[in-house]
C-alpha positions in Angstrom: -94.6 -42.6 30.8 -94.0 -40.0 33.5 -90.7 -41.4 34.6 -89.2 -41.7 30.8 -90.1 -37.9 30.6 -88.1 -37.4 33.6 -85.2 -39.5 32.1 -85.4 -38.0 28.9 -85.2 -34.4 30.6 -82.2 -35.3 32.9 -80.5 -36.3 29.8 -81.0 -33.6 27.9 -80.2 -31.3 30.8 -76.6 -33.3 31.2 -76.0 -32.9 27.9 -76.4 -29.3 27.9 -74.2 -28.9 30.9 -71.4 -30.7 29.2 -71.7 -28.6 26.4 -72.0 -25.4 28.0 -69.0 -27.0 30.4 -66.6 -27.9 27.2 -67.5 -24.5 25.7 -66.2 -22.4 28.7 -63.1 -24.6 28.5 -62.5 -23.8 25.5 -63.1 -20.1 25.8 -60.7 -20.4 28.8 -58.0 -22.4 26.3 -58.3 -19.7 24.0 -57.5 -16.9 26.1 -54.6 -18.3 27.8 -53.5 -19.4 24.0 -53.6 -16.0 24.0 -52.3 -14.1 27.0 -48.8 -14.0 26.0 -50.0 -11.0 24.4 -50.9 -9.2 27.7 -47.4 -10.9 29.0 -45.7 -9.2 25.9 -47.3 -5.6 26.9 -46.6 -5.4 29.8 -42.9 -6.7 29.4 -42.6 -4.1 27.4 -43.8 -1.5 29.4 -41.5 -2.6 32.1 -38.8 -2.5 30.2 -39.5 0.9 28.9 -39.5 2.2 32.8 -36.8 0.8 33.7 -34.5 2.4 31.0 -36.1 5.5 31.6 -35.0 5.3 36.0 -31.5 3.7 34.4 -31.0 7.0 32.5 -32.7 8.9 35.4 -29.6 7.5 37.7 -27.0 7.5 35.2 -27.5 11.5 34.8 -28.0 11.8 38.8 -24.6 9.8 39.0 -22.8 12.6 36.8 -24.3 15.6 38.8 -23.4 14.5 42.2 -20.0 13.3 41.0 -19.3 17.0 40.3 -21.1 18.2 43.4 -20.1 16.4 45.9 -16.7 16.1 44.4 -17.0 12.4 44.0 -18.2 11.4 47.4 -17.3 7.8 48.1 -19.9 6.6 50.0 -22.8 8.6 47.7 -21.6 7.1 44.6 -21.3 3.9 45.6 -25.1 4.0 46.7 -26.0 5.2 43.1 -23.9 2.3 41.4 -25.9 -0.2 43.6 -29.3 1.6 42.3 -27.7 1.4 39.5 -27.6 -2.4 39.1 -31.6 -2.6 40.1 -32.8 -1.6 37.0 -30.6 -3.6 34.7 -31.1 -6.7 36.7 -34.6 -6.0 36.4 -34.3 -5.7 32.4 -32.6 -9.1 32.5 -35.6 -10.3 34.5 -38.0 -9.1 31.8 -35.5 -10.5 28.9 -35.9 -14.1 30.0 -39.3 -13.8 30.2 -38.8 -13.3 26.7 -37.7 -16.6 26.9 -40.2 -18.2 28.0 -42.8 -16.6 25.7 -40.6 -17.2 22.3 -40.2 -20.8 23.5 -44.0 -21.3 24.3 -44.9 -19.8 20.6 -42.4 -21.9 18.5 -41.9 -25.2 20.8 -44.7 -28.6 19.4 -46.4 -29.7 22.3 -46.1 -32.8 23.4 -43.0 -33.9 22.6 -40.0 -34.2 24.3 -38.2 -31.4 22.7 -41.0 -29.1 23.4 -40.3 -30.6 27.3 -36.8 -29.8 27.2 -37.1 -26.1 25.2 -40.1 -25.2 27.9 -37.4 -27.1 30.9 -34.9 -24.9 29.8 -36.7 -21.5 29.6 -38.2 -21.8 32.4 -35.5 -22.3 34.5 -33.3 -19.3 33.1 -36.2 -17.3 33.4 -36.3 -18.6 37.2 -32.6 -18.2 37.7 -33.0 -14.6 36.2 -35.6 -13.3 39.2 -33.8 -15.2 41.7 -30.7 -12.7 41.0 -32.5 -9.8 40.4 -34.0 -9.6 43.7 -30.8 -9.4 45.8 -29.6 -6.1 44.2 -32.7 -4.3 45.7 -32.2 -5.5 49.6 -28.4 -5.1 49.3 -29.0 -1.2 48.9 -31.6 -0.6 50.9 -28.7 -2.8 53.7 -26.0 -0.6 52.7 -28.4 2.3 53.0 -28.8 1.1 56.4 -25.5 0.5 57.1 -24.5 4.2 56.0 -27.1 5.4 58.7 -25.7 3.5 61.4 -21.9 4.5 60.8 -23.1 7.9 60.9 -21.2 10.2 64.3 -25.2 11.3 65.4 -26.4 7.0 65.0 -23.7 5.0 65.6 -24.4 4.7 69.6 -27.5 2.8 67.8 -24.9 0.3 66.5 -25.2 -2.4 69.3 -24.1 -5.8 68.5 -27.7 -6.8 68.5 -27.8 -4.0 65.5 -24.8 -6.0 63.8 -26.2 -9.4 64.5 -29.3 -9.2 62.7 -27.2 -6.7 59.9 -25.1 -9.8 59.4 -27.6 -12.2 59.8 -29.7 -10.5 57.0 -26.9 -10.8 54.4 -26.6 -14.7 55.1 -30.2 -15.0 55.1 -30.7 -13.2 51.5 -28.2 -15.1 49.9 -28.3 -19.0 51.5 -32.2 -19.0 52.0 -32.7 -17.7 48.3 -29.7 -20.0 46.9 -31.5 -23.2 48.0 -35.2 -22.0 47.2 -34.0 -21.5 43.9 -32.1 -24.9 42.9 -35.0 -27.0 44.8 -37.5 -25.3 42.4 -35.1 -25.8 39.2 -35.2 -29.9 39.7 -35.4 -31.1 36.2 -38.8 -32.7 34.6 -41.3 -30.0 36.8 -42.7 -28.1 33.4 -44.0 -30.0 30.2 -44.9 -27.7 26.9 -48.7 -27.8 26.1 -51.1 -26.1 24.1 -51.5 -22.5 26.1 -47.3 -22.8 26.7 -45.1 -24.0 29.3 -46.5 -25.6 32.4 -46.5 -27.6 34.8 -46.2 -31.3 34.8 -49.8 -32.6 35.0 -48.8 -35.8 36.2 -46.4 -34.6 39.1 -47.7 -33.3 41.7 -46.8 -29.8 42.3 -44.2 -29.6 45.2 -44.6 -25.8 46.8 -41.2 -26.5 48.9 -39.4 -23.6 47.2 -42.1 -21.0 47.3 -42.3 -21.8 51.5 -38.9 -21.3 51.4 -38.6 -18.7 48.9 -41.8 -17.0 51.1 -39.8 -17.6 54.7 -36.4 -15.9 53.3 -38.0 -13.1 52.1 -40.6 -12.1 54.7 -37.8 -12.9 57.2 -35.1 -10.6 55.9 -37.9 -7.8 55.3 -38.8 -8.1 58.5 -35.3 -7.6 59.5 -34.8 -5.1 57.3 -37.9 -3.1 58.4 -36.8 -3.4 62.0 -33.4 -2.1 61.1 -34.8 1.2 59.7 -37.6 1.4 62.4 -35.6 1.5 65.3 -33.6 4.7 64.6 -36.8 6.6 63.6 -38.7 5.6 66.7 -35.7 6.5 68.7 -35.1 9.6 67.3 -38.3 10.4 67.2 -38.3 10.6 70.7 -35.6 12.5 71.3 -36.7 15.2 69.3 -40.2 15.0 71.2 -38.0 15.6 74.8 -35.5 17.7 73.2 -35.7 21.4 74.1 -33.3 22.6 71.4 -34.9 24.1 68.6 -32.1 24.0 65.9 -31.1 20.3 67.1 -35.3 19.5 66.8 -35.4 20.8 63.4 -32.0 18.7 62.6 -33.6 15.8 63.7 -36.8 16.2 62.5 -35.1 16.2 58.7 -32.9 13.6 59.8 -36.3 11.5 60.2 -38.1 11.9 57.4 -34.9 10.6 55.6 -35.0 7.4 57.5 -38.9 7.1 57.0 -38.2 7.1 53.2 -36.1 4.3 53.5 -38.7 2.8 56.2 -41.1 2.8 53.6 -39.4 1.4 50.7 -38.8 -1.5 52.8 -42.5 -1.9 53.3 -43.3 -1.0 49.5 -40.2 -4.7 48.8 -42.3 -6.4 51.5 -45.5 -6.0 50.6 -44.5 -6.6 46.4 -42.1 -9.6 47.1 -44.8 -11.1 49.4 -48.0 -10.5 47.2 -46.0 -11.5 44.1 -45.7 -14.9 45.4 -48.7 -15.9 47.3 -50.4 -14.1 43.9 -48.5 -17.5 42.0 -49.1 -20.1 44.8 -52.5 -19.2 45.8 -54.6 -17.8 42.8 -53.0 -18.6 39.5 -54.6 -21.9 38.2 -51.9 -24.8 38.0 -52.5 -24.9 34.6 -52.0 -21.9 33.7 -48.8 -20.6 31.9 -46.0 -20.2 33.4 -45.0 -16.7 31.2 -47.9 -15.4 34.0 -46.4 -16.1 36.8 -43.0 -14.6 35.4 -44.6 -11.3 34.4 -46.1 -10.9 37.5 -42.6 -11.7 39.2 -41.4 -8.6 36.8 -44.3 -6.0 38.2 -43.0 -6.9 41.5 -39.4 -6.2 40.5 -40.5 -2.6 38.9 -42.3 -1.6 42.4 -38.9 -2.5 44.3 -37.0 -0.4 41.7 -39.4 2.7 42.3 -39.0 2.1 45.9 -35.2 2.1 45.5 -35.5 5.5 43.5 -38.1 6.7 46.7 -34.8 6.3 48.9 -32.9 8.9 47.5 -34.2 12.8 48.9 -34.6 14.2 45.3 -36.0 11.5 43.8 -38.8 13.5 42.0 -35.6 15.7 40.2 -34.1 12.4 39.7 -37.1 11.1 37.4 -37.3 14.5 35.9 -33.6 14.9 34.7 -33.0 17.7 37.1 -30.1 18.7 38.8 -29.4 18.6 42.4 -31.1 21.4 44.7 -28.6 24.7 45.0 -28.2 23.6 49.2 -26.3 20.8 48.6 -24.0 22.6 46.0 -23.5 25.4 48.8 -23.1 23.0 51.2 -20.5 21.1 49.2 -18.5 23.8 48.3 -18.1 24.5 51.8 -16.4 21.1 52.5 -14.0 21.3 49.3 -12.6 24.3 50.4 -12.2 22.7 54.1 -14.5 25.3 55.6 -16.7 24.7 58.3 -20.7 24.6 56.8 -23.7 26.6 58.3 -24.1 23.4 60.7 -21.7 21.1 61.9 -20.9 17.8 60.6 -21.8 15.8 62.5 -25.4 17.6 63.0 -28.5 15.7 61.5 -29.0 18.5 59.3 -25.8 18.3 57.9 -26.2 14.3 57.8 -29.2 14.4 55.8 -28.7 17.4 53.2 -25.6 15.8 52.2 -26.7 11.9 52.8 -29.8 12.0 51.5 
């Protein structure tokens, strides 16, 4: 009698578990039925930043054409910043993509395959191309430093080396982590949206190397900017000229600006993906992992806009500060400025 009590008990108590187990699973279905909604939010929230910093630039672009007299080098930095913020819009579009095709593709079938194939992989191609934009201006920023008359003794072919060596890096190692993870029949269209084939085994090839090409060019990248700010940091500690101490000591917080928008790329790019590979269930939709991709995308455009000296007047609309209108109209009428050209006060008013 005792023992078909406990039976009876460890029956009831199983069945209870499954229930209780079936209902969190569906709660769980439900709200990833659902989070497309979150995914659409915060799209549009990214969106609406980055038109607002693409205007920001755009009208930073005009006023510096007409105070620095259309300074080469300047401009061309702005039309790379330029490109961050559309390619990031782009991003954000083919997540689009991937939602639409998740609400209107039948599960289950092979066109629903093919439609969630499809999206995905556009949506895939679209990040992989709107991450390059970011690195190559914080490089040419680099680059601009280094070819400067008071840091180009830094400009050792070991400086070159790993300059060059970043560019190949960016564009080979992110070329091939890209087309390994588009291989055809890795997503399948189900009830929450587009996932992952439940009968493949997930192959995280691409996100090592995706992970490796990033955190190695960062790296590099960070390295690059570091070494002229500890240098000159330095100098200015041993130097006993006050003027050329003060020069340097705005010529350094230019470069730490730049220093730590790299770090702001690493640590975005970096937690973006080991956010996917690590915590995001298998099963979830892939429409998260995209808008996550995005947020990491709008924290390298704000570090992009943290490069520039005035980047608070650039978000507000404002115009350039009246010292580097001063300053230019000294070199358009070929007169010698309150400091000398090639004098890292000079450098960074007119750089930065």
């Amino acid at each position: 009698m005792i023992n078909l009590e406990r039976k009876l008990n460890e029956t009831s108590d199983r069945s209870s578990n499954e229930t209780m187990k079936n209902g969190s699973n569906q709660d769980r279905i439900e709200f990833l039925q659902k989070s497309w909604i979150l995914a659409e939010v915060i799209s549009v929230l990214i969106v609406c930043a980055c038109v607002w910093c693409l205007t920001a630039l755009l009208r930073h672009r005009a006023q510096r054409a007409k105070v620095n007299g259309g300074n080469n080098k300047i401009i061309t930095m702005i039309n790379m910043a330029l490109i961050v913020p559309i390619m990031t819009i782009m991003s954000c579009l083919s997540t689009q993509v991937v939602i639409i095709s998740g609400l209107m593709s039948e599960t289950n079938t092979t066109s629903g395959d093919h439609a969630c194939e499809v999206a995905d992989d556009l949506s895939l191609y679209m990040y992989s191309l709107a991450i390059p934009p970011t690195y190559f201006f914080l490089w040419y920023r680099m680059r601009m430093i280094y070819t400067q008359p008071t840091m180009r003794y830094l400009d050792t072919a070991v400086v070159k080396f790993f300059s060059h060596a970043l560019i190949v890096l960016l564009l080979f190692g992110g070329s091939f982590a890209t087309i390994k993870a588009s291989i055809p029949h890795s997503y399948a269209m189900a009830e929450v949206g587009c996932v992952n084939v439940a009968k493949k085994a997930h192959d995280y090839t691409s996100n090592f190397i995706a992970a490796g090409t990033l955190v190695s060019s960062q790296l590099i990248l960070f390295g690059l900017f570091l070494h002229p700010l500890l240098h000159h940091r330095y100098k200015a500690a041993h130097s006993l000229s006050k003027k050329s101490r003060d020069g340097t000591k705005t010529l350094l917080a230019a470069i730490r600006m730049a220093t730590i928008s790299t770090a702001i790329c690493l640590f975005s790019d970096t937690f973006a993906l080991m956010l996917v590979v690590l915590a995001m269930p298998s099963d979830s939709p892939k429409l998260l992992d995209r808008t996550v991709y995005d947020l990491s995308l709008l924290l390298n455009l704000l570090s992009v806009i943290l490069c520039f000296k005035h980047y608070k007047r650039i978000m507000l609309g404002l115009k350039p500060v009246p010292v580097i209108r001063k300053l230019t109209a000294y070199r358009s009428n070929n007169l010698v400025p309150p400091t000398t050209p090639t004098s890292p006060s000079s450098f960074a008013s007119s750089f930065f």
